[in-house]
C-alpha positions as CSV (number, residue, x, y, z in Angstrom):
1,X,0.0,0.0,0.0
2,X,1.5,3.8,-0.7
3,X,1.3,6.8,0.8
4,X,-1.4,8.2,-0.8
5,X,-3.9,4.8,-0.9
6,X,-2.9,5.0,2.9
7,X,-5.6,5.4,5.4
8,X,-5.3,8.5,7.3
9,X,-6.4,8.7,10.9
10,X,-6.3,11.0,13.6
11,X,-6.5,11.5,17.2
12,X,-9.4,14.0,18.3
13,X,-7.8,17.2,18.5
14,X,-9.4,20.7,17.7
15,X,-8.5,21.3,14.2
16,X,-9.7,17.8,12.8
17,X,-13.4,18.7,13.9
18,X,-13.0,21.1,10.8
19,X,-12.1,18.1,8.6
20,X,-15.5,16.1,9.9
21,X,-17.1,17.2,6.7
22,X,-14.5,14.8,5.1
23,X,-15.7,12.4,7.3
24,X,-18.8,11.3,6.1
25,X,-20.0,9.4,4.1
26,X,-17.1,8.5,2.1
27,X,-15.0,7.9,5.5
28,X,-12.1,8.9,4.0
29,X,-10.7,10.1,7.1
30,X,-12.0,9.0,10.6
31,X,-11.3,10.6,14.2
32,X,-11.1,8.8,17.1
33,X,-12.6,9.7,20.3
34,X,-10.0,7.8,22.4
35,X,-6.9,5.4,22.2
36,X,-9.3,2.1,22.0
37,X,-11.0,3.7,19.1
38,X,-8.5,4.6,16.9
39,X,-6.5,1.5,17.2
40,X,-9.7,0.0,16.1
41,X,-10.4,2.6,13.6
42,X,-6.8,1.6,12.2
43,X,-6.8,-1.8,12.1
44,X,-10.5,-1.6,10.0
45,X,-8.8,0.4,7.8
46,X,-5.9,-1.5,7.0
47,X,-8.2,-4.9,6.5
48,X,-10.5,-2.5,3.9
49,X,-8.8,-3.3,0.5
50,X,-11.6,-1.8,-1.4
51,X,-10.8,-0.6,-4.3
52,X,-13.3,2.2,-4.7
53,X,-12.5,3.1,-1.1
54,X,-8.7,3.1,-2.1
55,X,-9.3,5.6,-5.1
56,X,-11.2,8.0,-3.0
57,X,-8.4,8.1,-0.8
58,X,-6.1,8.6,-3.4
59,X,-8.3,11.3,-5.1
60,X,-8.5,13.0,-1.1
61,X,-4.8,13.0,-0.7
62,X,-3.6,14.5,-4.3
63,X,-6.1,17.1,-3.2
64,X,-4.9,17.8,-0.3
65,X,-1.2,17.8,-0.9
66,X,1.5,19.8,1.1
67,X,1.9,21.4,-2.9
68,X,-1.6,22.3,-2.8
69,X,-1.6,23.8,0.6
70,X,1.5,25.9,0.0
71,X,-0.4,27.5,-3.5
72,X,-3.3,27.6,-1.7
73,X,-1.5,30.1,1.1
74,X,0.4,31.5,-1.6
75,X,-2.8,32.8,-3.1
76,X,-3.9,34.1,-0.2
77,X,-0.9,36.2,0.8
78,X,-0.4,37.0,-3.1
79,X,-4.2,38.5,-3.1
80,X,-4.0,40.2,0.1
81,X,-0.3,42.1,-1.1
């Protein structure tokens, strides 16, 4: 499995809330409430070997790439010059 077929998964701090809407109901990425629960949460998600599930991750992270981000900011800063 690569990095960007990976599952992605998350402890439940403040800033994930924000990503909830990514949530559901693809589950492309999945919070935990505690330590039980994500250890669960990760071991479902390395048994799912769908492969429509695996392309929706793939299609999330490309999205969502450090690249992306830094244009993304870089449009910001560049429109607010």
């Amino acid at each position: 499995m690569n990095g960007a077929s990976a599952p992605f998964r998350g402890a439940s701090i403040p800033f994930l809330f924000k990503a909830k809407n990514f949530c559901a109901p693809s589950k492309v990425i999945e919070i935990a409430e505690d330590y039980d629960d994500f250890l669960n949460k990760i071991e479902k998600s390395l048994n799912n070997s769908d492969k429509k599930m695996i392309e929706k991750r793939i299609e999330f992270a490309s999205r969502h790439s450090w690249e992306n981000r830094f244009d993304e900011i870089q449009n910001i800063i560049t429109s607010h010059s």
